[in-house]
mmCIF file as gemmi writes it, N, C-alpha and C atoms, coordinates in Angstrom:
data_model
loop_
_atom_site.group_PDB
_atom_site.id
_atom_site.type_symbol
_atom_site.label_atom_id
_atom_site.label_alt_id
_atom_site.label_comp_id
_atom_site.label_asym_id
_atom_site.label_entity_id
_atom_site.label_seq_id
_atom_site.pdbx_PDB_ins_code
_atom_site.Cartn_x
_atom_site.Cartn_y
_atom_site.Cartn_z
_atom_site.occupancy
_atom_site.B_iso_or_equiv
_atom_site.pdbx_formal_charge
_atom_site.auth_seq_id
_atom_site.auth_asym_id
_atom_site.pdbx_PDB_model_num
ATOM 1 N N . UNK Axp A 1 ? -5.257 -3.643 11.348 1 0 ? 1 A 1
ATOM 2 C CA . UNK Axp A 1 ? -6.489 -4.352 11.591 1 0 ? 1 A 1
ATOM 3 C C . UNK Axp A 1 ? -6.499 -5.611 10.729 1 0 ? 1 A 1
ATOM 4 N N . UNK Axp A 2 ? -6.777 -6.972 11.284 1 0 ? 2 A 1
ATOM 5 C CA . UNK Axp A 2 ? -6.825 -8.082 10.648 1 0 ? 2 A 1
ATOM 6 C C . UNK Axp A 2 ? -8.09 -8.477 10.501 1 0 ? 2 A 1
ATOM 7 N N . UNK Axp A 3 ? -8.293 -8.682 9.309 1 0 ? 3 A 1
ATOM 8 C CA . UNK Axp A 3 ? -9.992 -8.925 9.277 1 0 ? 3 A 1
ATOM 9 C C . UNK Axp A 3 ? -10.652 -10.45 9.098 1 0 ? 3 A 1
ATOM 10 N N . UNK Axp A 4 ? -9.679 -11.051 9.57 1 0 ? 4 A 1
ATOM 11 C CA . UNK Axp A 4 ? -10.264 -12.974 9.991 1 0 ? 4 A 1
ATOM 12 C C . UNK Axp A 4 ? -11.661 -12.496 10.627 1 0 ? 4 A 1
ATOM 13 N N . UNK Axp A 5 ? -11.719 -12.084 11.122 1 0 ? 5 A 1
ATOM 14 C CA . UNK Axp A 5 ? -12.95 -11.59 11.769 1 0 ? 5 A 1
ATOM 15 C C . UNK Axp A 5 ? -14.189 -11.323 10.98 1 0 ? 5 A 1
ATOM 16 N N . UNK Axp A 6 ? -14.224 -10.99 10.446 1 0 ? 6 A 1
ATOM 17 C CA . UNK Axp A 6 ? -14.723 -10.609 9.401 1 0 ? 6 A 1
ATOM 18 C C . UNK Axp A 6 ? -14.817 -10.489 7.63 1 0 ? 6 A 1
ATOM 19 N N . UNK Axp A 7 ? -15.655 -11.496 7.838 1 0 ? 7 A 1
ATOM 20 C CA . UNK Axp A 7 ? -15.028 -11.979 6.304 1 0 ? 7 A 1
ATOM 21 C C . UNK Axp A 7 ? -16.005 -11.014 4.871 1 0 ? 7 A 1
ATOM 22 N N . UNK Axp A 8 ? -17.053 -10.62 5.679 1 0 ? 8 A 1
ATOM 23 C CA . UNK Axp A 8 ? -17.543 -9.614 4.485 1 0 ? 8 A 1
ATOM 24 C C . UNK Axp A 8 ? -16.788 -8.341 4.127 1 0 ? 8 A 1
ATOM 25 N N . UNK Axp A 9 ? -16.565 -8.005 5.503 1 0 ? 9 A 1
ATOM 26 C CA . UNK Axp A 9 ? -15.572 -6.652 5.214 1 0 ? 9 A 1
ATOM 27 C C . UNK Axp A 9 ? -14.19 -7.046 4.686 1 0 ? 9 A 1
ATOM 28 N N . UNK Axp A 10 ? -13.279 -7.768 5.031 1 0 ? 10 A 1
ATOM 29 C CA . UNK Axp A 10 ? -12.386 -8.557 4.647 1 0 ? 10 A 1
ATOM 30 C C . UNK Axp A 10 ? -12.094 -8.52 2.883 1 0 ? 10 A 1
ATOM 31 N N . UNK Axp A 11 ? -13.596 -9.435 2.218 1 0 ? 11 A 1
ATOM 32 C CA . UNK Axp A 11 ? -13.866 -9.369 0.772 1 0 ? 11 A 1
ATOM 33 C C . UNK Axp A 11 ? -14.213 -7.994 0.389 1 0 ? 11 A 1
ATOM 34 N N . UNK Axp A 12 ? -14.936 -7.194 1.013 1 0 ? 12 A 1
ATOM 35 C CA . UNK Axp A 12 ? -14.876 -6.006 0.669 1 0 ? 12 A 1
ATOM 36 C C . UNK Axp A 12 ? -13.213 -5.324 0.008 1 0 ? 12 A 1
ATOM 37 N N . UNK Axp A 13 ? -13.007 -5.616 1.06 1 0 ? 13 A 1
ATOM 38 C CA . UNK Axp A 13 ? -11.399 -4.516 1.396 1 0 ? 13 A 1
ATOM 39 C C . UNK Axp A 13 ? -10.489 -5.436 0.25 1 0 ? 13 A 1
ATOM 40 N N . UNK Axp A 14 ? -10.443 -6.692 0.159 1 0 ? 14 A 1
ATOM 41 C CA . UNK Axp A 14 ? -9.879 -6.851 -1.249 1 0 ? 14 A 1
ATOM 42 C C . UNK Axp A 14 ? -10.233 -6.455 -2.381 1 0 ? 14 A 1
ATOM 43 N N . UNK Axp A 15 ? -11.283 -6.601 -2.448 1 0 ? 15 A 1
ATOM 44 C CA . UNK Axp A 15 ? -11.743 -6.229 -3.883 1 0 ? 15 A 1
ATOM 45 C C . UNK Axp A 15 ? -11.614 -4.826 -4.022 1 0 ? 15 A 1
ATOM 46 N N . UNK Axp A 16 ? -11.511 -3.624 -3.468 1 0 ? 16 A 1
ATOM 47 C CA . UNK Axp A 16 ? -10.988 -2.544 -3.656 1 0 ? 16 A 1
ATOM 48 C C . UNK Axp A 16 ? -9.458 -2.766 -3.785 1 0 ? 16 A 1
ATOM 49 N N . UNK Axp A 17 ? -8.695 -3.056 -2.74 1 0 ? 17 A 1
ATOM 50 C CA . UNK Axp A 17 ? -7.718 -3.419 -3.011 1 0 ? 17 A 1
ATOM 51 C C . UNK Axp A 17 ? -6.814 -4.033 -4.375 1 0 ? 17 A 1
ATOM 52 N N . UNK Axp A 18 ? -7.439 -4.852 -5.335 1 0 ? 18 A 1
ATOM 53 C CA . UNK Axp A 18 ? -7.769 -5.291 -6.255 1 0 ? 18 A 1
ATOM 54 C C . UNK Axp A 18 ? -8.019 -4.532 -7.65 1 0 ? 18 A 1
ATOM 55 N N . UNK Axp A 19 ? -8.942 -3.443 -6.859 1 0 ? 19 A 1
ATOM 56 C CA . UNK Axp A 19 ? -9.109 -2.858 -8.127 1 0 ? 19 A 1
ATOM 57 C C . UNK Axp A 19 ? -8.691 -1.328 -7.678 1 0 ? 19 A 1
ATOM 58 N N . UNK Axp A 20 ? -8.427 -0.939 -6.905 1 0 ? 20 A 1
ATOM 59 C CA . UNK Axp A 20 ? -7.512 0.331 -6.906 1 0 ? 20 A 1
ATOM 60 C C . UNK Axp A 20 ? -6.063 0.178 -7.544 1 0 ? 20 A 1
ATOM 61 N N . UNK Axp A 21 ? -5.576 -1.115 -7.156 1 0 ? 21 A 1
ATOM 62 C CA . UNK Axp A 21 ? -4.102 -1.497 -6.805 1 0 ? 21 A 1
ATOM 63 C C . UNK Axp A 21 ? -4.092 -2.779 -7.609 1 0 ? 21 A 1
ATOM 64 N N . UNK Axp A 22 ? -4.222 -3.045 -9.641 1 0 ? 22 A 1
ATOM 65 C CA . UNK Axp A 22 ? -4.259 -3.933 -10.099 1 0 ? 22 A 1
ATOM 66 C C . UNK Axp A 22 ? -3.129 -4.75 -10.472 1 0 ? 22 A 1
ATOM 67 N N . UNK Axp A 23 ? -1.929 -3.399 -10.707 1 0 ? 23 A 1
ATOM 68 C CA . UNK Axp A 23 ? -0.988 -4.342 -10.962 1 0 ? 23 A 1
ATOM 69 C C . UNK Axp A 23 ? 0.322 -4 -9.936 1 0 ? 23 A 1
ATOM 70 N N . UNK Axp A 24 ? 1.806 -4.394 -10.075 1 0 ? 24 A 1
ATOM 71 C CA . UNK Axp A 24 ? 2.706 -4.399 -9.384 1 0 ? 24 A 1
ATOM 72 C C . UNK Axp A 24 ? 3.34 -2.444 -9.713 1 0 ? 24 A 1
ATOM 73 N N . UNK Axp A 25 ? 2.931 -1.776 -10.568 1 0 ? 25 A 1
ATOM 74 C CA . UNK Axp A 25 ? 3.217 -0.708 -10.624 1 0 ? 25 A 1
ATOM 75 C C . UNK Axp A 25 ? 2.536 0.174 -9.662 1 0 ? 25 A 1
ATOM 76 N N . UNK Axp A 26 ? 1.273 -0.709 -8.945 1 0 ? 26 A 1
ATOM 77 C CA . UNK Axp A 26 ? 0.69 0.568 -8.248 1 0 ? 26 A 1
ATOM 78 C C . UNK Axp A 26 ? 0.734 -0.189 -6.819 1 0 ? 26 A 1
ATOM 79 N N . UNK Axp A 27 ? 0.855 -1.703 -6.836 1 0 ? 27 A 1
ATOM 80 C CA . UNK Axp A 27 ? 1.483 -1.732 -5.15 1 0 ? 27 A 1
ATOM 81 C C . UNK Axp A 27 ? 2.58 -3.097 -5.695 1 0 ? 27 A 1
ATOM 82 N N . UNK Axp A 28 ? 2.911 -2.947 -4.504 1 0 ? 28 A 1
ATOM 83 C CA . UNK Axp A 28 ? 4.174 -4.119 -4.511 1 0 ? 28 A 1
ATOM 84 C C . UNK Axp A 28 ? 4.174 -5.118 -4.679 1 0 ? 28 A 1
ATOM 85 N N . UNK Axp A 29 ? 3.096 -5.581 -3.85 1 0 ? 29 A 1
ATOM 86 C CA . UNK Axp A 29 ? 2.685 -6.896 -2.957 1 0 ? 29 A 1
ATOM 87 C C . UNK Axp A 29 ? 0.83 -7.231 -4.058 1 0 ? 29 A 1
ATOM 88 N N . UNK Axp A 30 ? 0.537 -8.038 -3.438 1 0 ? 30 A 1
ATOM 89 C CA . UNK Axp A 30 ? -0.748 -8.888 -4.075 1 0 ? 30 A 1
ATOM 90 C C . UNK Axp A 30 ? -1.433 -8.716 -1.781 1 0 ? 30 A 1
ATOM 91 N N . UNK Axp A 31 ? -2.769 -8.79 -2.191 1 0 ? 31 A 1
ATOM 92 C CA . UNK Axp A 31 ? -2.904 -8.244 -1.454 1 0 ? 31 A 1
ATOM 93 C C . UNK Axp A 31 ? -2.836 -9.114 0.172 1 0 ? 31 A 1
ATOM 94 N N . UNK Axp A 32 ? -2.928 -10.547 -0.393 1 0 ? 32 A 1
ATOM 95 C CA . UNK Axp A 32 ? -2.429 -11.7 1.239 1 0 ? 32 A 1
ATOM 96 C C . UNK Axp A 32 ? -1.186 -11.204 1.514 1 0 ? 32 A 1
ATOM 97 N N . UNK Axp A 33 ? -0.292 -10.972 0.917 1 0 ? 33 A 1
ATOM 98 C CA . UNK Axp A 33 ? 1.136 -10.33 1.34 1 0 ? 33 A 1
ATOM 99 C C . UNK Axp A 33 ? 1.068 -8.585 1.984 1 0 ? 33 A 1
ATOM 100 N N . UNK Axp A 34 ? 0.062 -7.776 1.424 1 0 ? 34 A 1
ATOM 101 C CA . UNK Axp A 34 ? -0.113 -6.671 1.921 1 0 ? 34 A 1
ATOM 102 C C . UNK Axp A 34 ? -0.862 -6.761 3.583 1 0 ? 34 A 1
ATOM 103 N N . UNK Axp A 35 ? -1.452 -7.845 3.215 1 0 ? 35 A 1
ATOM 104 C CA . UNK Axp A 35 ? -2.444 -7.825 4.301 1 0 ? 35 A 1
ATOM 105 C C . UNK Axp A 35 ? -1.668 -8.42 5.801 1 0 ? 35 A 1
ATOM 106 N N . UNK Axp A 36 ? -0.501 -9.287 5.264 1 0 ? 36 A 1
ATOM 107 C CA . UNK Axp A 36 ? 0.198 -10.008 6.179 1 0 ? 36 A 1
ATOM 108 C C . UNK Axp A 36 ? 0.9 -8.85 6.958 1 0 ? 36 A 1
ATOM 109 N N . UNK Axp A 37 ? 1.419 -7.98 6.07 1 0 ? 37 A 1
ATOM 110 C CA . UNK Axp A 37 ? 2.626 -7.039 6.434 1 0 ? 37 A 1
ATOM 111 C C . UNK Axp A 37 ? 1.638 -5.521 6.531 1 0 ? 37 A 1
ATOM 112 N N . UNK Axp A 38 ? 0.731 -5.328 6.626 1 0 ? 38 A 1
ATOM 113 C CA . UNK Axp A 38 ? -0.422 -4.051 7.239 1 0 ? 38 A 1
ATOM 114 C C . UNK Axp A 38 ? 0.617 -2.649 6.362 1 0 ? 38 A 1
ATOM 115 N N . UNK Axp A 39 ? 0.778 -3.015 5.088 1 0 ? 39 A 1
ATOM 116 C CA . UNK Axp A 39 ? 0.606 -2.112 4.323 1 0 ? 39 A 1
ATOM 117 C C . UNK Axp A 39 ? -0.264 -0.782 4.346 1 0 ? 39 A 1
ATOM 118 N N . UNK Axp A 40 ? 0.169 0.601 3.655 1 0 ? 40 A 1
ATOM 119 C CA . UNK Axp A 40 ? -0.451 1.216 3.497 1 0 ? 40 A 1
ATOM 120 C C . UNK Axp A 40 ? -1.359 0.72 2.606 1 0 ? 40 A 1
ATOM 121 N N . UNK Axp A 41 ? -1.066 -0.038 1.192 1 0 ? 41 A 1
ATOM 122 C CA . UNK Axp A 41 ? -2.118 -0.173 0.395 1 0 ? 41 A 1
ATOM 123 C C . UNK Axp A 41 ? -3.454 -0.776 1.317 1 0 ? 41 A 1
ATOM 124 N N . UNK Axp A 42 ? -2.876 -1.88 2.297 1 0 ? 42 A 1
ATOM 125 C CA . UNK Axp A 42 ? -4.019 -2.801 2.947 1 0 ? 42 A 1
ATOM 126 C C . UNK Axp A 42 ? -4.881 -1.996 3.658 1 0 ? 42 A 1
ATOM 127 N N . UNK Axp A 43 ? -3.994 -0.933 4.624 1 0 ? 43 A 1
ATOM 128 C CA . UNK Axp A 43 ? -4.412 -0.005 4.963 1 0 ? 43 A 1
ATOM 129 C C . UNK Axp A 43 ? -5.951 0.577 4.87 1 0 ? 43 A 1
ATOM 130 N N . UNK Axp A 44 ? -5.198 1.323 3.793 1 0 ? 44 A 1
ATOM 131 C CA . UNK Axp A 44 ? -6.175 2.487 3.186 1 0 ? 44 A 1
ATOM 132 C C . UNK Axp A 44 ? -7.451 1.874 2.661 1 0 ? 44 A 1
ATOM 133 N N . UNK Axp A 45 ? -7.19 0.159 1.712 1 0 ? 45 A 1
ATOM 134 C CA . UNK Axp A 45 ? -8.697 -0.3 1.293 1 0 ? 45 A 1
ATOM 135 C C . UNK Axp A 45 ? -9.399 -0.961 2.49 1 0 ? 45 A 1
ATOM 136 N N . UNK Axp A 46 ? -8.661 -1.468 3.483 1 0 ? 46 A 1
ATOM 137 C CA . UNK Axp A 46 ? -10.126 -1.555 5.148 1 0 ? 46 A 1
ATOM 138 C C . UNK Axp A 46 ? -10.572 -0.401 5.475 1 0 ? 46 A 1
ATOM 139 N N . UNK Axp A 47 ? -9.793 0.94 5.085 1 0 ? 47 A 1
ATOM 140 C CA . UNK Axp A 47 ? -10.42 1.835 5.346 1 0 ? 47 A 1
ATOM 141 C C . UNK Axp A 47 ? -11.523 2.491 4.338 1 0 ? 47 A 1
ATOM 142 N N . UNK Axp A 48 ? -11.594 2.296 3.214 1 0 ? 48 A 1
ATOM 143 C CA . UNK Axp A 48 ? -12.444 2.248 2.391 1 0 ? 48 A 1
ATOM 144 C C . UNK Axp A 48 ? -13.469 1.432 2.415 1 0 ? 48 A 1
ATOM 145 N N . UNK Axp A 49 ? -12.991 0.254 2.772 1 0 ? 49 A 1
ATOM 146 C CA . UNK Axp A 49 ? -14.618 -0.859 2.801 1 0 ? 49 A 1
ATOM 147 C C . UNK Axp A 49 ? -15.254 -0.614 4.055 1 0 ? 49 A 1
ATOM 148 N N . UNK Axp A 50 ? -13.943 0.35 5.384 1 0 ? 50 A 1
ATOM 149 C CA . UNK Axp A 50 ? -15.098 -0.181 6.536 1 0 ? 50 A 1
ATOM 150 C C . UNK Axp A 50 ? -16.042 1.261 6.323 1 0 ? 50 A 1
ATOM 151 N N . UNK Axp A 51 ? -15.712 2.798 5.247 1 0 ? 51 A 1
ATOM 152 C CA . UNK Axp A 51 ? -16.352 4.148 5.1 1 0 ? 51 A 1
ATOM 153 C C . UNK Axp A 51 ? -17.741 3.058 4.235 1 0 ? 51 A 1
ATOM 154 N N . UNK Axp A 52 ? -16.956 2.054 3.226 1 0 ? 52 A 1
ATOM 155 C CA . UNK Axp A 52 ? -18.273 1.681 2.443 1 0 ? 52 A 1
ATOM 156 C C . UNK Axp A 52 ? -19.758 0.859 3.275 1 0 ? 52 A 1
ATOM 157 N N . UNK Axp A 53 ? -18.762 0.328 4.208 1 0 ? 53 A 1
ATOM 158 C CA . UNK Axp A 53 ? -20.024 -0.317 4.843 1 0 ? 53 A 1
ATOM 159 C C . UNK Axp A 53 ? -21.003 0.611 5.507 1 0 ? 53 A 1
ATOM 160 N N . UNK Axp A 54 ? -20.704 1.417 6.468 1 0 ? 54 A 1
ATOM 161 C CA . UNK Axp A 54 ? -20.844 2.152 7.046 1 0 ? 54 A 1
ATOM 162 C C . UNK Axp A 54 ? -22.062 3.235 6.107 1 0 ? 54 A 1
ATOM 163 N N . UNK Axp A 55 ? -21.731 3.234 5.009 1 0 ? 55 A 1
ATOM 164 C CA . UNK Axp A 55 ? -21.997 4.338 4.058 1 0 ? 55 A 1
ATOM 165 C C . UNK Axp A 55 ? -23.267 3.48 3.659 1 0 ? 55 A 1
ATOM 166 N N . UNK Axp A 56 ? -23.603 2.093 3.395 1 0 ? 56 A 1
ATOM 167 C CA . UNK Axp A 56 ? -24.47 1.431 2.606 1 0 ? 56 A 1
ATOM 168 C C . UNK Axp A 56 ? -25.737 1.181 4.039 1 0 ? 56 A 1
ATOM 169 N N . UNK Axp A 57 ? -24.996 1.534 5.157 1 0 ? 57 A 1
ATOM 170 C CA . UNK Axp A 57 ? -25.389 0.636 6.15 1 0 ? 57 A 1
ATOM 171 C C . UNK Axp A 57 ? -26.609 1.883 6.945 1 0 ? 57 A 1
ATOM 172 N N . UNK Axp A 58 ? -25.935 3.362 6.525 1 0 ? 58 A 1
ATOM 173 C CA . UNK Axp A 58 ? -26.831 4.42 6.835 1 0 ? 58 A 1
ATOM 174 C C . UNK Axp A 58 ? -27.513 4.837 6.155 1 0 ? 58 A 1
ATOM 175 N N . UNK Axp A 59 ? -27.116 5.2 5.022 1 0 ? 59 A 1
ATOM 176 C CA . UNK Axp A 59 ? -27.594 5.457 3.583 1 0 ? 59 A 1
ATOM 177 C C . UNK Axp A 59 ? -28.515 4.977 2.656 1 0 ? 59 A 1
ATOM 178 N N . UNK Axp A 60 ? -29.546 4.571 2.794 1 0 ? 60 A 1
ATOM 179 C CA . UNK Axp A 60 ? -30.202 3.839 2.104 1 0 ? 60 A 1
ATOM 180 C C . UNK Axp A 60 ? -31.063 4.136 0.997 1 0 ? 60 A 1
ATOM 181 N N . UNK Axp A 61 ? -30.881 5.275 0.402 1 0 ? 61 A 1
ATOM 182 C CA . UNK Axp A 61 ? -31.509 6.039 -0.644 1 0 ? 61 A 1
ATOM 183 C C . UNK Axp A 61 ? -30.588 6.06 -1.604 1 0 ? 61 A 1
ATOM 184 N N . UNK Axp A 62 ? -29.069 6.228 -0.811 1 0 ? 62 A 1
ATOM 185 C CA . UNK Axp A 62 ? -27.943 5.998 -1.798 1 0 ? 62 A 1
ATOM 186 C C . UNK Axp A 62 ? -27.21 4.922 -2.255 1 0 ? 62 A 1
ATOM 187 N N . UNK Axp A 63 ? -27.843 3.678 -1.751 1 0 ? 63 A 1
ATOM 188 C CA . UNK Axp A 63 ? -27.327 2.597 -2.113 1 0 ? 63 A 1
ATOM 189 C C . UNK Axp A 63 ? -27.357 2.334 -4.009 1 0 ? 63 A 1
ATOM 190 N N . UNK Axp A 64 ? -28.557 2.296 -4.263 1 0 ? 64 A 1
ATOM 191 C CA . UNK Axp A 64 ? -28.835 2.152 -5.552 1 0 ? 64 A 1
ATOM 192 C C . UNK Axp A 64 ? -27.341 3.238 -6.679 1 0 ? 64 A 1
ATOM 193 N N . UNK Axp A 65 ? -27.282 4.69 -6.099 1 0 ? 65 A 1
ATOM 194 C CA . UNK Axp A 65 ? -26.391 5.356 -6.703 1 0 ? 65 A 1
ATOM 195 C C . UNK Axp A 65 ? -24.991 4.442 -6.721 1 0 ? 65 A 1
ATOM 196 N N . UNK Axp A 66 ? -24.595 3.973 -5.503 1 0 ? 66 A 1
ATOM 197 C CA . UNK Axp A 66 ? -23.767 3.25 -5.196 1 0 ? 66 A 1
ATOM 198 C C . UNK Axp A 66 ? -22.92 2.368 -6.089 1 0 ? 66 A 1
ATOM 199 N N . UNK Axp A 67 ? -24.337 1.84 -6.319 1 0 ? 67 A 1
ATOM 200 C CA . UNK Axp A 67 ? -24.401 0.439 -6.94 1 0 ? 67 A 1
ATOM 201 C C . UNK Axp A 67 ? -24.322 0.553 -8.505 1 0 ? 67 A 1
C-alpha cells in the first residue's frame, strides 16, 4: 500500500515506523527506502497507523488514554 494518498496516515505510519524501528539494528532501510521497496517494516507500521486511525476514529473515550 502506497500512501501518496494519504498524507495523514502516511505521517502516521512513519512516525511509528521511526520509532519502533530507530536505528539500522532494528531495520535496514530508513523508512523512504522501506516504503519504496514495501518492506515488512513499512508493512507492519501502515498497519499500525491504519488499526490507530481506525482506533481514534471509533473510540472516543479512549483517545485521551491514547494520548
Amino acid at each position: 500500500m502506497h500512501l501518496a494518498h494519504d498524507p495523514a496516515l502516511r505521517a502516521t505510519a512513519r512516525v511509528i515506523y521511526d520509532t519502533v524501528y530507530p536505528t539500522d539494528d532494528w531495520a535496514p532501510v530508513g523508512f523512504e527506502e522501506a516504503e519504496r521497496c514495501r518492506t515488512i517494516h513499512y508493512r507492519q507500521a501502515v498497519d499500525a497507523a491504519i488499526m490507530a486511525r481506525l482506533t481514534l476514529a471509533v473510540d472516543r473515550q479512549a483517545q485521551p488514554l491514547l494520548l
